[in-house]
VEXVO-898465 format. One record per residue (C-alpha): x, z, y; residue in three letters. Coordinates in steps of 0.25 Angstrom, whole numbers, plus 2048, in hexadecimal, padded with zeros to 3 digits. Each point is the difference from the previous one (the first is absolute). Layout:
BEGIN
{{X,Z,Y},'ala'} ...
This chain:
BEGIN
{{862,7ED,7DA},'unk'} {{7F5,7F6,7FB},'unk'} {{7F2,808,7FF},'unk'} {{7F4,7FB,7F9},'unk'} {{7F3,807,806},'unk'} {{7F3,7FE,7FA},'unk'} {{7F3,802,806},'unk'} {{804,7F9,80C},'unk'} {{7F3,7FE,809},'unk'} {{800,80E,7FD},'unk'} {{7FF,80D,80A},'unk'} {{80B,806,7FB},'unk'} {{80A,7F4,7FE},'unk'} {{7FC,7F8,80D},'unk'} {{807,80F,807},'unk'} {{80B,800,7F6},'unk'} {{803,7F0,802},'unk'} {{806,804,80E},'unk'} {{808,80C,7FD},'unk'} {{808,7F8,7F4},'unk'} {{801,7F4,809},'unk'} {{807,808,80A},'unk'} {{809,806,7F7},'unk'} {{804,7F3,7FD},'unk'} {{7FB,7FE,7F2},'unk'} {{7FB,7F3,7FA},'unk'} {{7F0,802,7FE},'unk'} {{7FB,7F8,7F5},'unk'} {{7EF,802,803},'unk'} {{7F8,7FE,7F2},'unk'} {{7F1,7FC,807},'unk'} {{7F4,7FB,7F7},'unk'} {{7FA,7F7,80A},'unk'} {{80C,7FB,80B},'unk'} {{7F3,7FD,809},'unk'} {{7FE,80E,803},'unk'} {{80E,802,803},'unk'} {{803,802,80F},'unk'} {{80F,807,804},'unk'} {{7FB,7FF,80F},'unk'} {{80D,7FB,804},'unk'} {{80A,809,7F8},'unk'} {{800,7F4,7F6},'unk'} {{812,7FD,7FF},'unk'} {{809,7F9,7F8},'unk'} {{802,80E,7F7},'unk'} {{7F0,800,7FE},'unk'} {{7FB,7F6,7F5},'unk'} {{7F2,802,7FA},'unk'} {{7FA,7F9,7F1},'unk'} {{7F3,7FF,7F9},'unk'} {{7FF,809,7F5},'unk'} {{7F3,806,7FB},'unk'} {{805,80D,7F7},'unk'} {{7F3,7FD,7F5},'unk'} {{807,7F1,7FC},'unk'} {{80D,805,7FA},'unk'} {{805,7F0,7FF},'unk'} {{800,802,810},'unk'} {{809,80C,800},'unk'} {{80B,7F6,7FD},'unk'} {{802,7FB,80F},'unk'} {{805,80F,802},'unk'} {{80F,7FD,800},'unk'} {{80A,807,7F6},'unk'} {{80A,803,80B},'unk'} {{7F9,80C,807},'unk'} {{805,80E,804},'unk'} {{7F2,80A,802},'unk'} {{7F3,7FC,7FD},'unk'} {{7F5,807,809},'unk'} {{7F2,801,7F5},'unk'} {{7F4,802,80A},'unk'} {{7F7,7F8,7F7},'unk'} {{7F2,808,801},'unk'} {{7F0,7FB,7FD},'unk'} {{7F7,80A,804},'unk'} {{7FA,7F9,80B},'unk'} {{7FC,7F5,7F8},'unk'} {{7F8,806,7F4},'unk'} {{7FA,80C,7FC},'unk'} {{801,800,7F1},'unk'} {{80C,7F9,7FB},'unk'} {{80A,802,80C},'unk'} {{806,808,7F7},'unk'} {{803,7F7,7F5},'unk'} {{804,7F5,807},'unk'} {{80B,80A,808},'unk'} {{803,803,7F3},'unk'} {{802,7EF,7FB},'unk'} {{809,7FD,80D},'unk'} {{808,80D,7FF},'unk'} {{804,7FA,7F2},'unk'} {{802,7F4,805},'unk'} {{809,804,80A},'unk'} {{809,809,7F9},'unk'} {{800,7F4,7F3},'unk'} {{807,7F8,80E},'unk'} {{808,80B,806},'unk'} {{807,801,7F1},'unk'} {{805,7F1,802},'unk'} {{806,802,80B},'unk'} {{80D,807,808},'unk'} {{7F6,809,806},'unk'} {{808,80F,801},'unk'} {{7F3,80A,806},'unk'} {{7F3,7FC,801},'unk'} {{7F8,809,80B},'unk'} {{7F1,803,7FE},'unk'} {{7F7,808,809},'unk'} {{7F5,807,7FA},'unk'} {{7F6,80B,7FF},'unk'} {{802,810,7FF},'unk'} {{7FA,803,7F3},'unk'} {{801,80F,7FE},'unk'} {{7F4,805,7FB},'unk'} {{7FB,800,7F1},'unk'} {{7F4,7F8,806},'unk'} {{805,7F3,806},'unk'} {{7F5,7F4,806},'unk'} {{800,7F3,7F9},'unk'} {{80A,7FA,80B},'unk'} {{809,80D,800},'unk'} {{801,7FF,7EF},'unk'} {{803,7EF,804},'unk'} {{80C,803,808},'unk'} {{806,80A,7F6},'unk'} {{7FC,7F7,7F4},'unk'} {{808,7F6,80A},'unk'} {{80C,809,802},'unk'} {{802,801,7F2},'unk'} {{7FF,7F1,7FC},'unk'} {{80B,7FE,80A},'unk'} {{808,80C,7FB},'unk'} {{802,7F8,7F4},'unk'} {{80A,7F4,806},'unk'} {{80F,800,7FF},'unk'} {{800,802,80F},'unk'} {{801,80D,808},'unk'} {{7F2,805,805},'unk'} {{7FC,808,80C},'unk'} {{7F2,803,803},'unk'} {{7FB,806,80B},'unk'} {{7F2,807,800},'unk'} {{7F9,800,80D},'unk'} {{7F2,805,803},'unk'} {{7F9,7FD,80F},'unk'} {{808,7F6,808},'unk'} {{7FD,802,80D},'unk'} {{802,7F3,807},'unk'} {{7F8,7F7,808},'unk'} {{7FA,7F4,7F7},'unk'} {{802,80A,7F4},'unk'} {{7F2,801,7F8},'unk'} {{7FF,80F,7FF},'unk'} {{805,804,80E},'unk'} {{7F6,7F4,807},'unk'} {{7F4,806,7F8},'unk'} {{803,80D,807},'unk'} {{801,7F9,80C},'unk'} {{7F3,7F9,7FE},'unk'} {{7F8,80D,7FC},'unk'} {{807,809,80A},'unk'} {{7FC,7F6,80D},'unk'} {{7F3,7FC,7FA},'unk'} {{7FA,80D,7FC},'unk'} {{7FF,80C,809},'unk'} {{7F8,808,7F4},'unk'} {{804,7FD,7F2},'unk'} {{7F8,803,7F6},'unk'} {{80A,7FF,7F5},'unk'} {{803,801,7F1},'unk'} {{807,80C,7FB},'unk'} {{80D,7F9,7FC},'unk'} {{803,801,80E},'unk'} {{806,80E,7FE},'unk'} {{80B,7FA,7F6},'unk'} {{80F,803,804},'unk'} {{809,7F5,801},'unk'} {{80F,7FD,807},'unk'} {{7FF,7F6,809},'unk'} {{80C,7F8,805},'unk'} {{803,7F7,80D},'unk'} {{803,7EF,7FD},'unk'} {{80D,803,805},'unk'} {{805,80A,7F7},'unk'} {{7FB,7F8,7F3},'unk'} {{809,7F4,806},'unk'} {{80A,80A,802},'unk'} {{802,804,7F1},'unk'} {{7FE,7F0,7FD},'unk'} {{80A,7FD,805},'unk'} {{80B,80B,7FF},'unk'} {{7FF,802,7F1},'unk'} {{804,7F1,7FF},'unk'} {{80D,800,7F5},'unk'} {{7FF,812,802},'unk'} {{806,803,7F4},'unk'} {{7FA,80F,804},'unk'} {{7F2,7FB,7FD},'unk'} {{802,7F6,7F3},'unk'} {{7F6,802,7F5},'unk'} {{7F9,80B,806},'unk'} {{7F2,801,807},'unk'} {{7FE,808,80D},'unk'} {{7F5,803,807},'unk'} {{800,7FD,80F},'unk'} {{7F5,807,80C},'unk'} {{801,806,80E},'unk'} {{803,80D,802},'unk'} {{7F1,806,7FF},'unk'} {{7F6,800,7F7},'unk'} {{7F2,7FF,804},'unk'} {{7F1,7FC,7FC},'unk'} {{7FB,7F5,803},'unk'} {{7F7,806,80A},'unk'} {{80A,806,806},'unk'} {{808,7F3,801},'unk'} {{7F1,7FB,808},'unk'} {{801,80B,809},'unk'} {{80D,7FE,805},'unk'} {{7FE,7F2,801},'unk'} {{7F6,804,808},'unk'} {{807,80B,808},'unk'} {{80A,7F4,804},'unk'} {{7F6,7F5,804},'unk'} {{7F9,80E,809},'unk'} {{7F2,7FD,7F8},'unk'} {{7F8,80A,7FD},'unk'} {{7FD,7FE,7F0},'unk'} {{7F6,809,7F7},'unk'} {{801,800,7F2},'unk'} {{7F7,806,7F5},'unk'} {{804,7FE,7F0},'unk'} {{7F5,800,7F7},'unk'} {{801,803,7F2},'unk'} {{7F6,7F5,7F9},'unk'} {{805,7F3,804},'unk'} {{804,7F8,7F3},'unk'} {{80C,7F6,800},'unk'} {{7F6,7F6,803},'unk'} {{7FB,804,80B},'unk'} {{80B,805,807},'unk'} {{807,7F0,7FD},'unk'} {{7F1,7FC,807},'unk'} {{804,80A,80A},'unk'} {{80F,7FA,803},'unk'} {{7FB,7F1,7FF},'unk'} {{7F5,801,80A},'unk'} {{806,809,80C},'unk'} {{80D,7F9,7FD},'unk'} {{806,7F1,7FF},'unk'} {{806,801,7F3},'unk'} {{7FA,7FA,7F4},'unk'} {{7F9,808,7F6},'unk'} {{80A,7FC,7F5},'unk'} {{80B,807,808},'unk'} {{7F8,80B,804},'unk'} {{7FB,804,7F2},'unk'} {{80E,800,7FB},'unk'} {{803,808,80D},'unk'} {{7F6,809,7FD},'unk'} {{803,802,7F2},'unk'} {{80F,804,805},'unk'} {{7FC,809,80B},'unk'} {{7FA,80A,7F5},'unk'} {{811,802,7FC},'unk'} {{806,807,806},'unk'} {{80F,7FB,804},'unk'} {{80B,809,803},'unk'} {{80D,7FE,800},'unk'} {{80A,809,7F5},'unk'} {{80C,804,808},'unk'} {{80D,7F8,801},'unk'} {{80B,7FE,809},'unk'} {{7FE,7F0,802},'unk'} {{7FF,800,80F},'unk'} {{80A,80A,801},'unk'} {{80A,7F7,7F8},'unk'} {{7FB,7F4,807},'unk'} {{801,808,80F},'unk'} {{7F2,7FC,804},'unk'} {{7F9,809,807},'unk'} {{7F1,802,7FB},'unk'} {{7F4,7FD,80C},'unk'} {{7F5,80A,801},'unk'} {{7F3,7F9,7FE},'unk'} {{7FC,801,80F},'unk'} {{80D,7F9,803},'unk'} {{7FD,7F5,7F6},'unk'} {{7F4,7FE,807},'unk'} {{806,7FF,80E},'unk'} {{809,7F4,7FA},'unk'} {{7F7,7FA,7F6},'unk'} {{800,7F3,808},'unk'} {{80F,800,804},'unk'} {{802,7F7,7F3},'unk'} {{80E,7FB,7FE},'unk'} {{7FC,7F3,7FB},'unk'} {{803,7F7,80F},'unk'} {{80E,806,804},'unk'} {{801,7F2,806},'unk'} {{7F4,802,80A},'unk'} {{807,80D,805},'unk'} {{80C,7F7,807},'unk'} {{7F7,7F7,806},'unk'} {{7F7,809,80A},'unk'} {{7FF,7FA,80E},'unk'} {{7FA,80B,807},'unk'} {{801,80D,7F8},'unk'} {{7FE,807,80D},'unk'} {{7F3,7FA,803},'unk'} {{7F7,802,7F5},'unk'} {{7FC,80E,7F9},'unk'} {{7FE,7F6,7F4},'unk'} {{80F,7FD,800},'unk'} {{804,810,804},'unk'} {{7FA,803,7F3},'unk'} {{806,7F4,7F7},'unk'} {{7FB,7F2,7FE},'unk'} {{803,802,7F2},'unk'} {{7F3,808,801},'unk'} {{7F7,7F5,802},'unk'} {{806,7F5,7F9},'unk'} {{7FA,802,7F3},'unk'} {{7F2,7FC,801},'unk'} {{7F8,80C,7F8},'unk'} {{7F7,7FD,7F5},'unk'} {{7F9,80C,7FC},'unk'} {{7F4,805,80B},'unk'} {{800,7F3,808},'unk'} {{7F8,7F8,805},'unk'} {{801,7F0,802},'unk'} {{7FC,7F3,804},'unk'} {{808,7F7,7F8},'unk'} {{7FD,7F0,803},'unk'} {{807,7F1,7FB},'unk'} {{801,7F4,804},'unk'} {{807,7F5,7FB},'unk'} {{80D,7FB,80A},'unk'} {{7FE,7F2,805},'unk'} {{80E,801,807},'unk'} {{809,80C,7FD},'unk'} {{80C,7FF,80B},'unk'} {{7F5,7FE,80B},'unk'} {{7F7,80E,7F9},'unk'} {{80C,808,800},'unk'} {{803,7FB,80F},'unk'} {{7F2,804,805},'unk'} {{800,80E,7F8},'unk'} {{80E,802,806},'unk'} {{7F9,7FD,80E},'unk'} {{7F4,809,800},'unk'} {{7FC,809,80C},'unk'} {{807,801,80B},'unk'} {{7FC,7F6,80B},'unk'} {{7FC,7F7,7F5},'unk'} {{7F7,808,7F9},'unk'} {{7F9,800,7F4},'unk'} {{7FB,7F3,7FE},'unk'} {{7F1,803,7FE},'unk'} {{7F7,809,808},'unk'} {{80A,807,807},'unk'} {{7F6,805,80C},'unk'} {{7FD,809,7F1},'unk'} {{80F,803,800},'unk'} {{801,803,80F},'unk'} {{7F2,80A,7FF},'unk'} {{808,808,7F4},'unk'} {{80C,801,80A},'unk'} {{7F8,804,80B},'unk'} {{7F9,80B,7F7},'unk'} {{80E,803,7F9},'unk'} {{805,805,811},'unk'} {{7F4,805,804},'unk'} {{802,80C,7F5},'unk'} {{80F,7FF,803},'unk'} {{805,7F7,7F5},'unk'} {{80B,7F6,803},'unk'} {{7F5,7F4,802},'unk'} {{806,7F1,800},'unk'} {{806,802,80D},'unk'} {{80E,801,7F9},'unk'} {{800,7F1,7FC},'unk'} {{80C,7FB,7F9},'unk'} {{810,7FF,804},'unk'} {{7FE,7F1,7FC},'unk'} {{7F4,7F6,7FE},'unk'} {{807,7F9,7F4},'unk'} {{809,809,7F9},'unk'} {{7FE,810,7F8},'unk'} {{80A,80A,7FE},'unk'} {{7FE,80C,7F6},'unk'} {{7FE,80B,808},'unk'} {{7FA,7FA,80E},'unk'} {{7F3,800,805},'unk'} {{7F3,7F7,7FF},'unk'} {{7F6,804,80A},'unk'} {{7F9,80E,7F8},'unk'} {{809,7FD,7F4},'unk'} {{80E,802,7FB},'unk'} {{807,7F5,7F8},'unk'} {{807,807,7F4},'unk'} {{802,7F4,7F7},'unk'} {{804,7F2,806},'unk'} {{806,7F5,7F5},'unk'} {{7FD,7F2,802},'unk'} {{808,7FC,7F4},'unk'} {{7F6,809,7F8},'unk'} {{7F4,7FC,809},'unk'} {{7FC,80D,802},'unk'} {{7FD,808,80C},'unk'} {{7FB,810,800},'unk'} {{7FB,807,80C},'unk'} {{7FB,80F,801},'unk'} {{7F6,804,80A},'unk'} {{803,809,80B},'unk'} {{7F2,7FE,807},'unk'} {{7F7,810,7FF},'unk'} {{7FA,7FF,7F1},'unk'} {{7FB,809,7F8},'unk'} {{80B,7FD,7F7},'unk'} {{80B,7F7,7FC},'unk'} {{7FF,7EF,801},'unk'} {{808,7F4,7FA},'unk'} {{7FE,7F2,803},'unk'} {{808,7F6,7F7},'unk'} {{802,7F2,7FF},'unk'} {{808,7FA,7F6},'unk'} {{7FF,7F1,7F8},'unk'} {{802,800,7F2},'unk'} {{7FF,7F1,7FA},'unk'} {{7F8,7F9,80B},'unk'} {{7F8,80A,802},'unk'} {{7FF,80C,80C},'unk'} {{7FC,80C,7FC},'unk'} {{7FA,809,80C},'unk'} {{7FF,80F,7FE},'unk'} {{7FB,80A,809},'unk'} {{801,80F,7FA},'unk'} {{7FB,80D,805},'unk'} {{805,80D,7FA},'unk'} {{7F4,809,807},'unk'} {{801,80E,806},'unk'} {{7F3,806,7F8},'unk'} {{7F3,7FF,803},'unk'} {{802,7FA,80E},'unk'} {{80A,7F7,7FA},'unk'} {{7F7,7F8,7F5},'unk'} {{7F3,801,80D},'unk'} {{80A,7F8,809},'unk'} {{803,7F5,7F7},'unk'} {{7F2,7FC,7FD},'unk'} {{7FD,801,80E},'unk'} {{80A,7F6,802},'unk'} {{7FC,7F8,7F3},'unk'} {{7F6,7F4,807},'unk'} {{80B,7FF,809},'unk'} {{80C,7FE,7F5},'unk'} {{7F7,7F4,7F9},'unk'} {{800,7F8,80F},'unk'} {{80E,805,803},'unk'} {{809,7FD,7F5},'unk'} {{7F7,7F6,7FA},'unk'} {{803,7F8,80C},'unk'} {{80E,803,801},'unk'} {{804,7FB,7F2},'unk'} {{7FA,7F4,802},'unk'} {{806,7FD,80C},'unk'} {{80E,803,7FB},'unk'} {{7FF,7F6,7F4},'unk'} {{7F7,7F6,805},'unk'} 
């Protein structure tokens, strides 16, 4: 079956891409710019991607004739405010004007619940949406969703962020708004098994977990899981304004995205019965389970078949799939560039870190983090590397874990299994000449943030150093 999916640097399409893939379908990705489209190595001969930006309707017409299912994840709240909802509005229109034009038989859109009288200004975009699209000679099948729960996702990392940042919570009284909240999984589930369902043609259905729940609620569980002890007061004055203030300054999103938020979370978004995952035989997670696997993502089935050592590493018991996608929401990072005088010889030096080797530049800094790392029971750099020249997904790398390793791609990911107050990446990838050095630290509240600007002076010597000495 040959599938357009749009929205393909997307959180919900990256997870889908796999799952298609598997299923042996031909995956035609749409992506507005192909520079910002990384498969992380699921990229094969069934997986094709083109430029198309859904506002210039002349670009619609590299989307080819001769497709099956069209996926429609095309959304702009994040990037403005006031207009997102016209300009959902003008690619929807463009989309469906396309989909008219060609052999497509359903076209698959994931939406909103939008049940109540009173909907948000993003909730009424989705369902003016749904209704543009209803108009094509296509067979429709929306599905309306309300909180994903999934790691990366922007809701469930906000309540991530406020949960591990703030013990007491002084917050606005929307908290106590009820909503159905449903695991990653379960969302990818439907995707992909309504696919050609006659059951679930030109119908909308409305898909949660098994439990509803106000968004306090969902805090304190969230809390309840990680063993934190949270506080939380609502207060009844704190304008829409001020609560995106609120959102934009104890989390990492940005404040367009959180006003929209905001302006959502006031709706409350409860499933109306039906009988979908009954039909479909998915069983429903519970909201504490979704938590539990919000970082089993499904999007690198591949880097499951190539652990080394699952035995060795509580990282691996748990699932490298965990740690694979770098987090955005609630980090913090030291992000550096440099220019690439001679790539074959930067990607051999990258590949050859640690170990006897070292790392280049001021390892006696390197060797002190280790010593400090075993002398509070951490791993310390006394595990080296199985080979100085070569990485394998899945081994380890002194304190870390390699769980991505593609020199084709020039890329390498490691995930820290030194003690921290929270989770650390350190990435290195060239794009065009240049190398791009990440180091990311998703913190563990207060003692989290403490820790990395403790560390800070020493990050400016350390991986200052270290970039220049890959590329020079």
């Amino acid at each position: 079956m040959r599938i357009l999916l749009t929205g393909g640097t997307g959180y919900i399409a990256k997870r889908l891409l796999p799952v298609l893939l598997k299923e042996g379908h031909e995956v035609i990705c749409c992506v507005r710019d192909s520079r910002r489209y990384h498969t992380n190595g699921i990229y094969t001969e069934s997986c094709c991607m083109i430029e198309v930006d859904f506002l210039k309707e002349e670009e619609l017409y590299k989307i080819p004739e001769d497709i099956d299912v069209a996926y429609y994840f095309i959304h702009s709240m994040t990037g403005t405010i006031r207009d997102f909802d016209v300009l959902e509005e003008w690619a929807a229109t463009n989309f469906k004007n396309r989909m008219d034009q060609t052999n497509v038989k359903q076209v698959i859109y994931l939406s909103g619940i939008a049940n109540e009288k009173v909907l948000s200004k993003h909730l009424r975009s989705r369902l003016h949406v749904e209704n543009i699209l209803s108009l094509g000679k296509y067979h429709l099948t929306t599905l309306r969703a309300g909180i994903i729960v999934g790691s990366g996702s922007a809701s469930f990392e906000i309540i991530r962020d406020l949960v591990e940042k703030l013990p007491l919570m002084i917050a606005p009284r929307w908290l106590e708004t009820r909503s159905q909240p449903i695991s990653i999984r379960n969302v990818i589930q439907f995707l992909n098994k309504v696919l050609l369902n006659p059951k679930t043609f030109d119908q909308s259905f409305d898909i949660g977990g098994p439990e509803i729940l106000t968004y306090k609620e969902m805090l304190l569980q969230y809390a309840k899981v990680r063993r934190l002890k949270r506080f939380i007061i609502t207060v009844p004055l704190l304008p829409p304004r001020l609560s995106s203030y609120w959102l934009y300054f104890v989390t990492s999103t940005s404040y367009k995205l959180a006003r929209n938020l905001v302006d959502s979370m006031k709706v409350e978004v409860i499933c109306k019965p039906n009988n979908l995952n009954n039909w479909l035989n998915i069983e429903l997670l519970t909201y504490e389970q979704s938590i539990l696997l919000a970082f089993d993502t499904i999007a690198q089935h591949h880097v499951l078949s190539s652990w080394t050592d699952a035995m060795s590493s509580e990282i691996l018991k748990e699932g490298l799939s965990r740690r694979i996608d770098v987090p955005v929401y609630g980090c913090l990072k030291d992000e550096r560039q440099r220019r690439v005088k001679d790539e074959p010889e930067t990607l051999r030096r990258i590949w050859s870190l640690g170990g006897e080797k070292g790392w280049l530049y001021a390892n006696w800094l390197w060797e002190l983090r280790g010593m400090m790392d075993k002398m509070v029971g951490g791993v310390g750099l006394r595990r080296g590397r199985r080979d100085p020249d070569d990485l394998e997904v899945g081994e380890s790398l002194d304190f870390w874990r390699v769980v991505y390793a593609n020199k084709e791609r020039k890329r390498l990911l490691l995930y820290a299994e030194m003690k921290i107050p929270g989770e650390a990446w350190l990435e290195f990838k060239i794009e065009d000449g240049i190398l791009y050095q990440t180091a990311t630290l998703r913190p563990l509240g207060i003692w989290g943030r403490l820790y990395w600007f403790m560390v800070l002076p020493f990050h400016g010597i350390v991986f200052n150093g270290l970039i220049r000495k890959l590329t020079e």
